[in-house]
Residue, then its C-alpha position, 0 to 999 in steps of 0.5 A: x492475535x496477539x504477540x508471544x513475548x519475546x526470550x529475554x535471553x534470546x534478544x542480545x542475539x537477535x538484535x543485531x539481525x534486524x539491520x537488513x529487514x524492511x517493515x511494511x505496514x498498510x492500512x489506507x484501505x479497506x485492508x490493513x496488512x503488515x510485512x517483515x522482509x529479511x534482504x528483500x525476502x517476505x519472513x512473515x506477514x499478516x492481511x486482514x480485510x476489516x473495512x474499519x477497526x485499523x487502529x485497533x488493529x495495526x499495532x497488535x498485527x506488527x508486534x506479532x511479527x518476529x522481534x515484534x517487527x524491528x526493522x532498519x527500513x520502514x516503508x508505508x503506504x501513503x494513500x490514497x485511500x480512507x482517510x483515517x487508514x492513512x493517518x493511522x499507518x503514516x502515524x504507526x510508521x513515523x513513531x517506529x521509525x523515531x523509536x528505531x532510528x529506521x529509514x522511513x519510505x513511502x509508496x502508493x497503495x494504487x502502484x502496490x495494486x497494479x503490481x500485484x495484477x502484473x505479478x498474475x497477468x505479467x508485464x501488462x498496462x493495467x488500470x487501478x480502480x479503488x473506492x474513494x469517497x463521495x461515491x467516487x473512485x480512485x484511478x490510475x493507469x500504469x505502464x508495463x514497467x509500472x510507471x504511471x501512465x494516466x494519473x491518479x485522479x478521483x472520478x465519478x464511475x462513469x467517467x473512470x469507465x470512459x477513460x480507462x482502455x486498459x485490458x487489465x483492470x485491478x483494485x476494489x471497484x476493478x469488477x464494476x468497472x469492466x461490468x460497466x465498460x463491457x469488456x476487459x478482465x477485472x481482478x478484484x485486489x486490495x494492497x497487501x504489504x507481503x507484496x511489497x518486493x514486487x514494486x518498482x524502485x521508482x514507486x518508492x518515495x523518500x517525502x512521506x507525506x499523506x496521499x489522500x487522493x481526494x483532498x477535503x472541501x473538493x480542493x486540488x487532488x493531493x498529488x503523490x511525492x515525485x522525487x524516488x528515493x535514491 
């Protein structure tokens, strides 16, 4: 859809308010999606589940956002997921952040996942299992909290079942996972920047840089930046 253009005579106004926003974009995933948040209260938000087309996508979905998205906080998601949604967020982020002079964050699309599960079953341990590549999956386990608990890793299936004992499993591959464990309660999740304020502070990361998950050529999984923004 595209964006009504803005009042010119509504824009000295306004432009002093996007200081206390947060611009969330997402597209590492099957899903892409886009939040505008106002002093950590969702003002507007779109998710599309496309499976391709997140370039084509993405720049309409925020410029239909109020004052075409402009933020002083850009947060994105940094993977792991495919590996051109990554680099088409990551890519979006960094221009804005450039053109606006915003502080740009990052944060895992699996942590994004577990938090929503917590959010719909409440402080639980939950396993986060997405689609990967070559057949294999991405996984991760958290705590309560939403701290990690197993690492992120990238598996064949049938030894993500094994090593996963979570209750609770999320994500797009969460429902093979438990059919194939043969117990458990699967939530079939995407990412979805409209529930970006339901991440822990500790899952936010100041070192934006892409988590692939699975790196090309089979070369050591690409791990997530550690240190969390202050």
């Amino acid at each position: 859809m595209a964006a009504e253009p803005l009042a010119t005579a509504a824009i000295p106004q306004e432009m002093g308010k996007h200081q206390d926003r947060t611009l969330v974009i997402d597209s590492a995933t099957d899903a892409c999606s886009v939040a505008l948040f106002a002093q950590g209260e969702l003002i507007a938000g779109e998710s599309r589940l496309l499976g391709r087309g997140h370039a084509e996508a993405l720049v309409p979905m925020i410029a239909a956002l109020p004052l075409r998205g402009r933020a002083a906080r850009i947060a994105v998601s940094l993977g792991p997921g495919s590996f051109t949604g990554v680099r088409v967020g990551l890519a979006a982020a960094r221009a804005l952040a450039l053109a606006w002079g915003a502080e740009l964050i990052g944060y895992s699309s699996l942590a994004l996942v577990a938090a929503i599960a917590r959010e719909a079953h409440g402080a639980v341990p939950v396993a986060v299992a997405t689609t990967g590549g070559h057949g294999e999956w991405f996984v991760e386990g958290f705590d309560a909290q939403g701290g990690t608990a197993r690492v992120l890793a990238s598996l064949r299936p049938e030894v993500a079942v094994a090593q996963s004992d979570e209750r609770i499993v999320a994500g797009s591959q969460a429902e093979a996972l438990v059919a194939a464990r043969g117990h458990g309660l699967a939530m079939a999740a995407w990412p979805d920047a409209r529930a970006f304020a339901l991440l822990p502070s500790a899952a936010l990361v100041c070192d934006v840089r892409p988590l692939y998950g699975r790196a090309p050529d089979a070369r050591p999984l690409a791990g997530i930046p550690t240190t969390p923004c202050a």
